[in-house]
C-alpha positions as CSV (number, residue, x, y, z in Angstrom):
1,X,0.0,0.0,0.0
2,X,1.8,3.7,-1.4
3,X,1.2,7.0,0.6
4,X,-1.3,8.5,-0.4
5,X,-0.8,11.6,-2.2
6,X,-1.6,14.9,-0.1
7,X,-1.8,18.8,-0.1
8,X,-0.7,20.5,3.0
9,X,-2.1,24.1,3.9
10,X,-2.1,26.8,6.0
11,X,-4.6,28.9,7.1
12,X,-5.0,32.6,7.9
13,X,-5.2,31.8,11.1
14,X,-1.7,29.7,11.2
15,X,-3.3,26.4,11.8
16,X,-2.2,23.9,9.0
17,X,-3.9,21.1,7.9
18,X,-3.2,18.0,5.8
19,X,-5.7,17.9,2.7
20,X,-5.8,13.8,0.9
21,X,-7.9,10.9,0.0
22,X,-8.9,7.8,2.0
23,X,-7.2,5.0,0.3
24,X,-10.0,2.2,0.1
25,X,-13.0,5.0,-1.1
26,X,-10.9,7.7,-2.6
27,X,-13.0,9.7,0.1
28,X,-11.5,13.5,0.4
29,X,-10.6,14.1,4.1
30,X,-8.7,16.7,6.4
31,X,-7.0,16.2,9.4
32,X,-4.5,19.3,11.8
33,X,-0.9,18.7,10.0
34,X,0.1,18.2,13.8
35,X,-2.1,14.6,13.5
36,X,0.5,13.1,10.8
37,X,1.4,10.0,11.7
38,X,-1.3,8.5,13.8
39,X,-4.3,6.4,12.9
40,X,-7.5,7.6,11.4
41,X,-10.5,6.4,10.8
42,X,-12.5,6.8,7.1
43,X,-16.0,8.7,8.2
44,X,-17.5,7.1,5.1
45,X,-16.0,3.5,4.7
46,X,-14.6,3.5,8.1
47,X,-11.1,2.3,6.6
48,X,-8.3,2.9,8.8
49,X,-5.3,4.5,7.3
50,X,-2.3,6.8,8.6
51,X,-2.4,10.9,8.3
52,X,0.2,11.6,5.7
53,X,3.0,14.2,6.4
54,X,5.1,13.1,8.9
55,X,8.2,14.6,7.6
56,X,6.4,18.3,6.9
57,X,4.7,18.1,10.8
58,X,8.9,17.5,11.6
59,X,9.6,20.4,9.8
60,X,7.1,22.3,11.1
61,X,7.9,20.9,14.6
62,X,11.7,22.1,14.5
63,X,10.8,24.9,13.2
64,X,8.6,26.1,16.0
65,X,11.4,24.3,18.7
66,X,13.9,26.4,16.5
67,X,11.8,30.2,17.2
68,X,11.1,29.2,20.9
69,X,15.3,28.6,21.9
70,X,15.7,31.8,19.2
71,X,13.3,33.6,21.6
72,X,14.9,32.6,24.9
73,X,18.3,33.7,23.4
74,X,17.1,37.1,22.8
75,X,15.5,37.1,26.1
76,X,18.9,36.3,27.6
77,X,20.5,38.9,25.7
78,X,17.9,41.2,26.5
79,X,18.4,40.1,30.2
80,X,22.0,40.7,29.9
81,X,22.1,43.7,28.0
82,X,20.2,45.5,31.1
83,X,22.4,44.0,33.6
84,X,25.2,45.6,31.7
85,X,23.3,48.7,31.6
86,X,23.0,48.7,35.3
87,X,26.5,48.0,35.9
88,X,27.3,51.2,33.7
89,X,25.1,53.0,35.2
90,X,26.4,52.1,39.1
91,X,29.8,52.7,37.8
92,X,29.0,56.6,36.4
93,X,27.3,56.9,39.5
94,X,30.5,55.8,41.9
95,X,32.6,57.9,39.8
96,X,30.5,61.1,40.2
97,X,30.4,60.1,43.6
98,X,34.2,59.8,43.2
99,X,34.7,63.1,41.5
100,X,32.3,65.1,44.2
101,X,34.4,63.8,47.2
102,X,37.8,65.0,45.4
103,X,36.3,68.6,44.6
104,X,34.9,68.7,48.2
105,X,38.9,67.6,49.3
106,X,40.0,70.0,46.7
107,X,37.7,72.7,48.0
108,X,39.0,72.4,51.9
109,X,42.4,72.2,50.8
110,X,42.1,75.3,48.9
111,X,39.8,76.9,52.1
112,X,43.0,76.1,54.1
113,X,45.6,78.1,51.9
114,X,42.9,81.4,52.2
115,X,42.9,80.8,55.8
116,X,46.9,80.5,56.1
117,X,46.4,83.5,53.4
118,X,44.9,85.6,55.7
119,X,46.2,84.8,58.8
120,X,50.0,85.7,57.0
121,X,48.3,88.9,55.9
122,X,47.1,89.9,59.2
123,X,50.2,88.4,61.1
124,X,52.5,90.4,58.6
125,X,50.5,94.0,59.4
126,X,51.0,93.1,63.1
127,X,55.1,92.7,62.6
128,X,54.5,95.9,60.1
129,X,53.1,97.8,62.9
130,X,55.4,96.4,65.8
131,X,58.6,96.8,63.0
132,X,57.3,101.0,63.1
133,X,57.3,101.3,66.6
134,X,60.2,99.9,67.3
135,X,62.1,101.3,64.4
136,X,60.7,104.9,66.2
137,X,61.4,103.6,69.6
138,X,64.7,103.3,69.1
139,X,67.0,105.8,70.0
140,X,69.9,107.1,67.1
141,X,72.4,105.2,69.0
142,X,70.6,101.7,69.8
143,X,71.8,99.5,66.8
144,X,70.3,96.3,68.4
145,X,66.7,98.1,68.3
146,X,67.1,99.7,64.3
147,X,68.0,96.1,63.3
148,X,65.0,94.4,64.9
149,X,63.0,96.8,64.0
150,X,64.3,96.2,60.2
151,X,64.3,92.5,61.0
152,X,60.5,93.3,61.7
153,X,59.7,95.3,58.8
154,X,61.6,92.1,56.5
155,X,59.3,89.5,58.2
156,X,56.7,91.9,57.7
157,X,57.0,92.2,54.2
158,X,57.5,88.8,53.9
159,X,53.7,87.8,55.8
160,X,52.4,90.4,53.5
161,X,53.4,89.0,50.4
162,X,52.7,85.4,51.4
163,X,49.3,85.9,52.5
164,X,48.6,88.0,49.3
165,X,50.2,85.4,47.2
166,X,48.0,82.3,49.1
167,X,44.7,84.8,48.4
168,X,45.4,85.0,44.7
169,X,46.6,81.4,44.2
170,X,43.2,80.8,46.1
171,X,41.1,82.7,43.5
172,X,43.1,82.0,40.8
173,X,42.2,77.8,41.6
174,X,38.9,78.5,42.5
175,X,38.3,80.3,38.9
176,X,40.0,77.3,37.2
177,X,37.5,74.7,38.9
178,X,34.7,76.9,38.0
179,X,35.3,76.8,34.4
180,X,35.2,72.8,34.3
């Protein structure tokens, strides 16, 4: 007995049947593509025969098996894409995090030199002031009070400078961090 010969088709819907002819009457039946294989029964003659297309409902078969371990793959990717995303994103935000906690370090540091800054300013108007009076106090004959007294005005001088010098490296860093 040959296999019958068969037409196999699919619907609008997706849903594919098996179109062919009962061997004994010639009877034209139709059984789901997804019954090849197994056993049917003749409606008319009640012959039993065997749903043709085995190897299409195979085909059919791997091909769905084949789209469902596509889908999980993309799944997976998809999975894995956002952990990588999440692990980009932690990273930029540790590094801001990073980056604030140096400019806060940077900003104390540079607090620090105004302070010292200021402190040499005042401390160098003090000795200016103290280098006056006793360059004044002195008499024209007292040599140890004319050189402290210039000694004064020299430390003086140098205070002055040092705590202008730490107030404009101040702003000029301050200025630089602001531009960034």
């Amino acid at each position: 007995m040959s296999e019958p010969t068969y037409i196999i088709q699919k619907s609008l819907t997706g849903k594919i049947t098996v179109y062919y002819e009962c061997s004994a009457c010639k009877e034209g039946l139709a059984n789901p593509l997804s019954k090849a294989g197994e056993s049917d029964k003749c409606p008319v003659c009640e012959g039993v025969h065997m749903v043709p297309g085995v190897t299409e409902w195979e085909g059919v078969e791997a091909q769905r098996i084949a789209a469902i371990e596509d889908r999980k793959a993309q799944i997976a990717l998809g999975v894995e894409a956002r952990r990588a995303q999440h692990a980009a994103e932690a990273e930029a935000r540790r590094a801001a995090q990073n980056a604030q906690w140096h400019y806060e370090q940077a900003e104390l540091k540079l607090s620090a030199i105004s302070w010292s800054g200021t402190a040499m300013s005042v401390l160098g108007g003090i000795l200016f002031v103290a280098s006056i009076i006793s360059f004044y106090t002195s008499g024209p004959n007292d040599l140890r009070g004319a050189i402290t007294g210039a000694a004064e005005f020299v430390a003086a001088a140098v205070f002055l400078v040092g705590g202008g010098l730490g107030s404009a490296l101040t702003k000029i860093l301050r200025q630089l961090g602001e531009r960034k």
